[in-house]
MARFIMI-331303 format. One record per residue: x, y, z of N, C-alpha, C in turn. Coordinates in steps of 0.2 Angstrom, whole numbers, always signed. Each point is the difference from the previous one (the first is absolute). Example, Ala and Ser with C-alpha at 12.3 -4.5 7.8 and 13.67 -1.06 7.14 Angstrom:
<recs>
[[+66,-28,+39],[-4,+6,+0],[+4,+6,+0]]
[[-2,+5,-4],[+4,+6,+1],[-4,+5,+3]]
</recs>
This chain:
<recs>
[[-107,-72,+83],[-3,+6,+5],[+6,+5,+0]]
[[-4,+8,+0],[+6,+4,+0],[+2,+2,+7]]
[[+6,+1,-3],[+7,+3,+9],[+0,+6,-2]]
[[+3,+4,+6],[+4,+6,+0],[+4,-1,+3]]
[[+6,+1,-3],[+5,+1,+4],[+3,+7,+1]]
[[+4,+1,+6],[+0,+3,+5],[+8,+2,+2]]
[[+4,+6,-2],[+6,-2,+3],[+2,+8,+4]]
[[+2,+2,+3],[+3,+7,+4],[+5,-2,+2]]
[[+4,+7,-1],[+8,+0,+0],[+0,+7,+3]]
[[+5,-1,+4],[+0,+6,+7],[+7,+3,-2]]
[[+0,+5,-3],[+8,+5,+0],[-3,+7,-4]]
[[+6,+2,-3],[-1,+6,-5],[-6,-1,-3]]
[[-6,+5,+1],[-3,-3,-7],[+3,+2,-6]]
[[+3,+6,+0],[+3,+3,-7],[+5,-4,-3]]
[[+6,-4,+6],[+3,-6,-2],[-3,-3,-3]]
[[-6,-2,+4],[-3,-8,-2],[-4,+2,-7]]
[[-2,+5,-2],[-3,+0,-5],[+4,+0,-6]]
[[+5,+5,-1],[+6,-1,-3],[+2,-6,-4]]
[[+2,-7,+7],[+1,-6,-2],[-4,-3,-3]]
[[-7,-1,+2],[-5,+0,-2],[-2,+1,-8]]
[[+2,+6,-2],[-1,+1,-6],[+6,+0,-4]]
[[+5,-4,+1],[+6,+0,-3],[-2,-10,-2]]
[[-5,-3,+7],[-2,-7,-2],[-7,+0,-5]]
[[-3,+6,+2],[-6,-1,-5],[+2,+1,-9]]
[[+5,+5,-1],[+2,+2,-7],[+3,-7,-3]]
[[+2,-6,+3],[+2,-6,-2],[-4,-5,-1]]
[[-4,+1,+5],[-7,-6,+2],[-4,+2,-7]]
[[-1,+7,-1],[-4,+2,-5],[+2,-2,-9]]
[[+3,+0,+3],[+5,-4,-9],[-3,-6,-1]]
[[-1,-4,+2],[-4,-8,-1],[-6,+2,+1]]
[[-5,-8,-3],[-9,+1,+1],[+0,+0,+6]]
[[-6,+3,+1],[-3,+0,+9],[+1,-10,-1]]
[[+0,-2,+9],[+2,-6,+0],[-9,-1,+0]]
[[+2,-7,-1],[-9,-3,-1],[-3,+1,+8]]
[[-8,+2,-2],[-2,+1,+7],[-1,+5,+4]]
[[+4,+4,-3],[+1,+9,+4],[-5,+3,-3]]
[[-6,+3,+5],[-6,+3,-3],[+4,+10,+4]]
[[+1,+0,+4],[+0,+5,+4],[+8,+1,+3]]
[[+4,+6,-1],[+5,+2,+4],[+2,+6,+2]]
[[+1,+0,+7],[-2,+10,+3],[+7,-2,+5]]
[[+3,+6,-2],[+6,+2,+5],[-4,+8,+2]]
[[+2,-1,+8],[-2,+6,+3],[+6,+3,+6]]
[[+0,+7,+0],[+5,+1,+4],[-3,+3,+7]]
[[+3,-3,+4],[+0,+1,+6],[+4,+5,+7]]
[[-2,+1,+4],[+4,+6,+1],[+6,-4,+4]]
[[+1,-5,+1],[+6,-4,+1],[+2,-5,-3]]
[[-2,+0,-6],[+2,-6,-5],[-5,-1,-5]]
[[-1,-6,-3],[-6,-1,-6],[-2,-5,+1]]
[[-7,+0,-3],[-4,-8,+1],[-2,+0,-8]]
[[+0,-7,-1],[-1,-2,-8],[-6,-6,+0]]
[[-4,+1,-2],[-7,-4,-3],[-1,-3,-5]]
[[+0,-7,+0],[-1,-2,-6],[-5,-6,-1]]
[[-8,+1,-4],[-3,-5,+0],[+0,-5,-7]]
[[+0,-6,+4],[+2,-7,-7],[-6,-3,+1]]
[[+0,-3,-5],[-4,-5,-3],[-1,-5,+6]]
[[+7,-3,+1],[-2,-6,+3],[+6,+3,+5]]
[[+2,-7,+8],[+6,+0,+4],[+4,-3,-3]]
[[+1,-4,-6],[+4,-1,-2],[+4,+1,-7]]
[[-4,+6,-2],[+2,+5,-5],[+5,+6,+2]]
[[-3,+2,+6],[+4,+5,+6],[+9,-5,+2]]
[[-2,-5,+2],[+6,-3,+1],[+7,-3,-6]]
[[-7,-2,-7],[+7,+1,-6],[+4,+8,-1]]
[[-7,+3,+1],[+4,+8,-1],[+5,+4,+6]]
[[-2,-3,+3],[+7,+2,+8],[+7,-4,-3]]
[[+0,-8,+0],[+4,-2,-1],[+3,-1,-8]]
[[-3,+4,-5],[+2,+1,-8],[+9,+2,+3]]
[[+5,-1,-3],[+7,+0,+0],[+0,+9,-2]]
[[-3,-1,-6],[+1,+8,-1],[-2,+7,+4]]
[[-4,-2,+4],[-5,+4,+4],[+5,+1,+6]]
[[+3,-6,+2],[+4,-1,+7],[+6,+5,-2]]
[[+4,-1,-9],[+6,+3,+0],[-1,+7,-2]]
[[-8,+3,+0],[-1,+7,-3],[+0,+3,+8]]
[[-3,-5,+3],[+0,+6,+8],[+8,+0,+4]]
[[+4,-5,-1],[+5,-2,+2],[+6,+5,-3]]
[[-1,+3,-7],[+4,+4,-2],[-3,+5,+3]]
[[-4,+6,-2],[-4,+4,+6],[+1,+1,+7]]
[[+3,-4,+4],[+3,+0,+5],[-3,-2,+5]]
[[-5,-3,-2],[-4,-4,+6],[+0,-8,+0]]
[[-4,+0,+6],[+0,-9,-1],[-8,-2,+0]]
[[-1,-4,-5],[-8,-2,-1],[-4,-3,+7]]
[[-5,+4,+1],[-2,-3,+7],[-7,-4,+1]]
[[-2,-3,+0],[-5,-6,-1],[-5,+5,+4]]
[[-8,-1,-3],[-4,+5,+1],[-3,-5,+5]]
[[-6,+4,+3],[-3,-2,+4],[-8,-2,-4]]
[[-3,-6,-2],[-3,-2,-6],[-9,+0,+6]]
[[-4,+3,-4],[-6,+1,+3],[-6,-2,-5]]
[[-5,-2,+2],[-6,-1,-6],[-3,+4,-3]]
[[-2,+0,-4],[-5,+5,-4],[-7,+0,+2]]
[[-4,+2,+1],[-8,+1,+1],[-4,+0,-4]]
[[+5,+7,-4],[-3,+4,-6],[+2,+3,-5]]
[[+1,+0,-4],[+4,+4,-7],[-5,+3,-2]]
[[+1,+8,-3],[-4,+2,-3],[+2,+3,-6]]
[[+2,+0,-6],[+6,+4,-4],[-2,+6,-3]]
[[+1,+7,+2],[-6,+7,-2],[+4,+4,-6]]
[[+6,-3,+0],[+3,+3,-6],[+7,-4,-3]]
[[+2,+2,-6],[+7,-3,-3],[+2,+6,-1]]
[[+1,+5,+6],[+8,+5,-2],[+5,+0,+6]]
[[+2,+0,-4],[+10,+0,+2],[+2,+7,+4]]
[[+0,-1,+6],[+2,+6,+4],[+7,+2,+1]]
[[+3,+6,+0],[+8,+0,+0],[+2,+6,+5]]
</recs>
């Protein structure tokens, strides 16, 4: 069954995005982990929230805890936060482009 997980981080967003994208340029070097259909960082006016819909809950849970995922956020300057994991209902997939 698919999850969404679900994480917000309350500070700078210009910080948090910064770091953010100092983890994403590292993560991005390896395959996407198995399971990862959907990934949306969005900035918030007091921090960022990040979206991300998997396959299974425990697809989501290899890829939180993958060692290289923990030391890419970890250099970055953040500390990896455990999402808040929700059901899926629905998936409907309308396109395959890459927004930047």
């Amino acid at each position: 069954m698919a999850v969404v997980g679900l994480v917000e981080i309350k500070g700078d967003p210009k910080q948090l995005l910064a770091q953010y994208d100092k983890a994403r340029e590292v993560i991005e070097k390896a395959p996407p982990p198995p399971g990862l259909l959907i990934h949306t960082c969005v900035e918030l006016p007091d921090g960022m929230r990040i979206a991300n819909v998997w396959e299974s809950e425990e697809q989501l849970w290899a890829g939180f805890n993958n060692p290289q995922f923990q030391s890419a956020v970890r250099n970055a300057g953040m500390e990896p936060v455990k999402p808040t994991v929700l059901r899926v209902h629905n998936f409907i997939p309308f396109a395959q482009a890459q927004v930047r």
